[in-house]
Backbone as ProteinMPNN parsed JSONL, in Angstrom:
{"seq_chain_A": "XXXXXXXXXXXXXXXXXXXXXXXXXXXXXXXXXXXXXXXXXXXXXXXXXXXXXXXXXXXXXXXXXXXXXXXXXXXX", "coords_chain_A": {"N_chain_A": [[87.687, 99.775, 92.643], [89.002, 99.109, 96.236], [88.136, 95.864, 97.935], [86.529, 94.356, 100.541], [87.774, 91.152, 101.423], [87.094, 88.131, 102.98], [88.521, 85.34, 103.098], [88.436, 82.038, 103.472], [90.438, 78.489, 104.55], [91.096, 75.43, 104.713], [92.937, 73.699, 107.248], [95.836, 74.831, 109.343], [97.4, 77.675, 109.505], [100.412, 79.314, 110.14], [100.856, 83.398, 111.286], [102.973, 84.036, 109.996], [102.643, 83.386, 107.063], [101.657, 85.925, 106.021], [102.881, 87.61, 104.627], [103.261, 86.372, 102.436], [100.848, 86.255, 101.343], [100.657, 89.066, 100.577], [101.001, 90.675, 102.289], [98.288, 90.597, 103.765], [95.741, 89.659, 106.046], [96.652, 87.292, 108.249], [95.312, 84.763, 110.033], [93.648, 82.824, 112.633], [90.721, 80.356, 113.589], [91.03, 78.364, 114.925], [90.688, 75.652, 113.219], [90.875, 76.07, 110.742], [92.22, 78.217, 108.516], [92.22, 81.871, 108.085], [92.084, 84.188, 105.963], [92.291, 87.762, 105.589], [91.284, 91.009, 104.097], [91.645, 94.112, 102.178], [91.245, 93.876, 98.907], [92.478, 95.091, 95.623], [90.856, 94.594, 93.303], [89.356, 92.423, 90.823], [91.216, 90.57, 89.328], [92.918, 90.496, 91.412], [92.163, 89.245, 93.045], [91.763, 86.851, 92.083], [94.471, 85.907, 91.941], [95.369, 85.592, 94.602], [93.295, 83.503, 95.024], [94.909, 81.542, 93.377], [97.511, 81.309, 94.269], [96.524, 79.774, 96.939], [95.479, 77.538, 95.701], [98.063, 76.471, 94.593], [99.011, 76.058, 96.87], [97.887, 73.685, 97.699], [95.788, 73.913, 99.247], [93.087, 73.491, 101.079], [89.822, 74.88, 99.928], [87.447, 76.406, 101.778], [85.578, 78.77, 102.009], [85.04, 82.354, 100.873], [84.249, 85.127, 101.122], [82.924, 88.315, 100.26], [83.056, 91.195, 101.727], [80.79, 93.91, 102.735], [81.541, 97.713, 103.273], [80.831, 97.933, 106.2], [80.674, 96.233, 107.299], [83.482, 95.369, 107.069], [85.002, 96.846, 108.028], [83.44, 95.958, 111.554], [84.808, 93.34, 111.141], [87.554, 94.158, 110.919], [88.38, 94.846, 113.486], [87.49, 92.92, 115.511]], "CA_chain_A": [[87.565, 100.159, 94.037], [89.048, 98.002, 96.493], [86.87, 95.646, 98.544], [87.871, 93.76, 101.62], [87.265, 89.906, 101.46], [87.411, 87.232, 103.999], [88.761, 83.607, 102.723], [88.363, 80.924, 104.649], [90.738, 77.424, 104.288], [91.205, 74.346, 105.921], [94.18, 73.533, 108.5], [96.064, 76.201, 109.993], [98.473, 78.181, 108.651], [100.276, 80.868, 111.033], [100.511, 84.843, 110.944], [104.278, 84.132, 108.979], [102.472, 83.818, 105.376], [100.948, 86.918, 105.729], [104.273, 88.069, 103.636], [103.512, 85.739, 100.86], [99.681, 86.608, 100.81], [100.518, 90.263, 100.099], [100.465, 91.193, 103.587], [96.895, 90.018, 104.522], [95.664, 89.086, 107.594], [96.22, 85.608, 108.446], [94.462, 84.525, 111.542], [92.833, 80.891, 112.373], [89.737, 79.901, 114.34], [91.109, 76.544, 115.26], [91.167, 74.298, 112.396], [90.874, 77.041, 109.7], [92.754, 79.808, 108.724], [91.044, 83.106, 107.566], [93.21, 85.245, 105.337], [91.495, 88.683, 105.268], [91.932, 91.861, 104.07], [91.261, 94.704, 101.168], [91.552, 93.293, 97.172], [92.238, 96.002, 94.724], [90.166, 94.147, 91.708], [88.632, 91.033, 90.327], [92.491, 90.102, 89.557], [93.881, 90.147, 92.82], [91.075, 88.156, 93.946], [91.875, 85.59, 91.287], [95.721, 85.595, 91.972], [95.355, 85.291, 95.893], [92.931, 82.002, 95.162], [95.504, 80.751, 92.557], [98.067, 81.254, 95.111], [95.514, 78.626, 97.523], [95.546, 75.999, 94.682], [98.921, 76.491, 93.967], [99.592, 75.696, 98.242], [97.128, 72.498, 97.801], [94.601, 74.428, 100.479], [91.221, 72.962, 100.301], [89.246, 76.283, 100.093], [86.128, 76.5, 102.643], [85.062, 80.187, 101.67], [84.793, 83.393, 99.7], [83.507, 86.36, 101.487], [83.137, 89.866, 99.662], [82.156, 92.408, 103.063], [80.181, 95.178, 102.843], [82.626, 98.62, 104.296], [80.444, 98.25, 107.23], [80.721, 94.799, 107.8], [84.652, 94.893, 107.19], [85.06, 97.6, 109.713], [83.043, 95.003, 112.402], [85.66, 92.285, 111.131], [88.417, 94.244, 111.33], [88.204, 95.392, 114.847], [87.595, 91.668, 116.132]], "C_chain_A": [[87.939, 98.957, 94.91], [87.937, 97.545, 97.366], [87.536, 94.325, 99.66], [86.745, 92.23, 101.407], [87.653, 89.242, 102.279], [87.399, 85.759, 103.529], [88.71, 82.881, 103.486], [89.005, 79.623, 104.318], [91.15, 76.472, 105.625], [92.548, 74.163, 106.303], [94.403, 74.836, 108.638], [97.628, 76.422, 109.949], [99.104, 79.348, 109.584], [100.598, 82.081, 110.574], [102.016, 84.987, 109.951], [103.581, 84.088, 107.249], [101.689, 85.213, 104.933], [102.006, 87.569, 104.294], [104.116, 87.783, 102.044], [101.754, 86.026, 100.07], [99.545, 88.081, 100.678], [100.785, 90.879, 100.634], [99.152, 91.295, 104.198], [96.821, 89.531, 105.556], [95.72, 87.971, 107.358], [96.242, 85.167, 109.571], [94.112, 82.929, 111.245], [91.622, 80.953, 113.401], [90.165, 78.555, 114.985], [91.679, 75.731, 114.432], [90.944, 75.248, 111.366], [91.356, 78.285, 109.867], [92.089, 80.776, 107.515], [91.975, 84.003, 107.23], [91.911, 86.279, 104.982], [92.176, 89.949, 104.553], [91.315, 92.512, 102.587], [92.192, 93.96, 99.918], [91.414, 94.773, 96.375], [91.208, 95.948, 93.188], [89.864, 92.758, 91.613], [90.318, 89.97, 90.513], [93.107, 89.59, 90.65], [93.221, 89.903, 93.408], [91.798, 86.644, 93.431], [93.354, 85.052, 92.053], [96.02, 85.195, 93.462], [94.467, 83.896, 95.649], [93.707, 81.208, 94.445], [96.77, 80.351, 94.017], [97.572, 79.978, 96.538], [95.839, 78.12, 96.892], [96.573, 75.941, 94.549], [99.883, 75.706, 95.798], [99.06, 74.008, 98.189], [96.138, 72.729, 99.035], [93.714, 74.206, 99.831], [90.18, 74.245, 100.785], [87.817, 76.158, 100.681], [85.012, 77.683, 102.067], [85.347, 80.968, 101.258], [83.895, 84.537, 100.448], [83.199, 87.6, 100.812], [82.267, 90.583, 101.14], [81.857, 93.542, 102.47], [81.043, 96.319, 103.638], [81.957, 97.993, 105.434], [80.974, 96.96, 108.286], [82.519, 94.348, 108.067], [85.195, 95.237, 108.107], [85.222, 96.45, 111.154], [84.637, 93.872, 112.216], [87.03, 92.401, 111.796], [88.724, 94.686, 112.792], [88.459, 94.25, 115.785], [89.157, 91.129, 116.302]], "O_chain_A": [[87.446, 97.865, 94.626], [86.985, 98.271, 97.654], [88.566, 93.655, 99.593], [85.521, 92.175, 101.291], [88.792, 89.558, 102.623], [86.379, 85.071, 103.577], [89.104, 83.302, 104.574], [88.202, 79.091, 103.551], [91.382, 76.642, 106.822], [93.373, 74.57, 105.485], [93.683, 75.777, 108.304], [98.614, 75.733, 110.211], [98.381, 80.318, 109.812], [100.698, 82.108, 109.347], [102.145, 85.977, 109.231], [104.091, 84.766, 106.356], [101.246, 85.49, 103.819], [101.605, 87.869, 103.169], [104.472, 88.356, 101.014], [101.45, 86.024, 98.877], [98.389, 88.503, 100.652], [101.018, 91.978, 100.13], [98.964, 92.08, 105.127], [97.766, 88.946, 106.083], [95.068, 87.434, 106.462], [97.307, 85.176, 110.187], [94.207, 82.179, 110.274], [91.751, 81.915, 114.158], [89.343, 77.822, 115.536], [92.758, 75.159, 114.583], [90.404, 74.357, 110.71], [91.185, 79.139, 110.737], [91.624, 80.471, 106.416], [92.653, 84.587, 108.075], [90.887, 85.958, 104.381], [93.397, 89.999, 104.409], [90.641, 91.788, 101.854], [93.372, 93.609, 99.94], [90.413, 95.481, 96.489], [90.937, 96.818, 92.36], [90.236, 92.001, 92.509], [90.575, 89.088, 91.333], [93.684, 88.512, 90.795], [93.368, 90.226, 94.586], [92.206, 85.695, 94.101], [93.392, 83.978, 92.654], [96.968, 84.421, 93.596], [95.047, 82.958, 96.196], [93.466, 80.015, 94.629], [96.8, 79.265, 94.596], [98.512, 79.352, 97.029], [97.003, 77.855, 97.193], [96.643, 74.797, 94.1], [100.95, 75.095, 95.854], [99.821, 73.144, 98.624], [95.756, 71.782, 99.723], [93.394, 74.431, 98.663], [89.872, 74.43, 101.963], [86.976, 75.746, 99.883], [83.84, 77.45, 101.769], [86.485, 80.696, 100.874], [82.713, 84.628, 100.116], [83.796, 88.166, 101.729], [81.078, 90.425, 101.42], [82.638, 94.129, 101.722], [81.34, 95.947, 104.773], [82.779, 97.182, 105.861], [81.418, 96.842, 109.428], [82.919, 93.468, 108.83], [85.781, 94.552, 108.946], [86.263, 96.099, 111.709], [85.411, 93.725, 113.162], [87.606, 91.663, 112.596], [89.944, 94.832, 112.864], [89.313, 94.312, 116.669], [89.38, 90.041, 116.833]]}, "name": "protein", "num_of_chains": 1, "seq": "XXXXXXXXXXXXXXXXXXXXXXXXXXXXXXXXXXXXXXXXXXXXXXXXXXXXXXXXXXXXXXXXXXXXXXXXXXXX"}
């Protein structure tokens, strides 16, 4: 089932790698950018953080949302 997660890494990356992260959101707060968006499986959790290590992004966070909560996110 998929499940929508919210990553969080340091510097700031703009809305152009969305392409290479699958088509995920990629947004920033400032000094961190927040790639969001639904994961189909454990896998394509893994392969989107390999994809991070593989950029040299120093990884801040790891979200898994609740529907309700992704809803709220996505709306913002």
């Amino acid at each position: 089932m998929p499940t929508y997660y919210e990553i969080r890494v340091e510097g700031v990356l703009d809305h152009r790698w969305a392409a290479w992260f699958g088509g995920l959101h990629v947004g920033t707060d400032g000094t961190q950018t927040v790639i969001s968006g639904l994961l189909t499986d454990q896998p394509a959790l893994h392969g989107l953080l390999a994809k991070i290590r593989d950029l040299g992004l120093c990884l801040i966070s790891v979200r898994r949302l609740d529907p309700g909560d992704a809803e709220d996110e996505a709306q913002q």
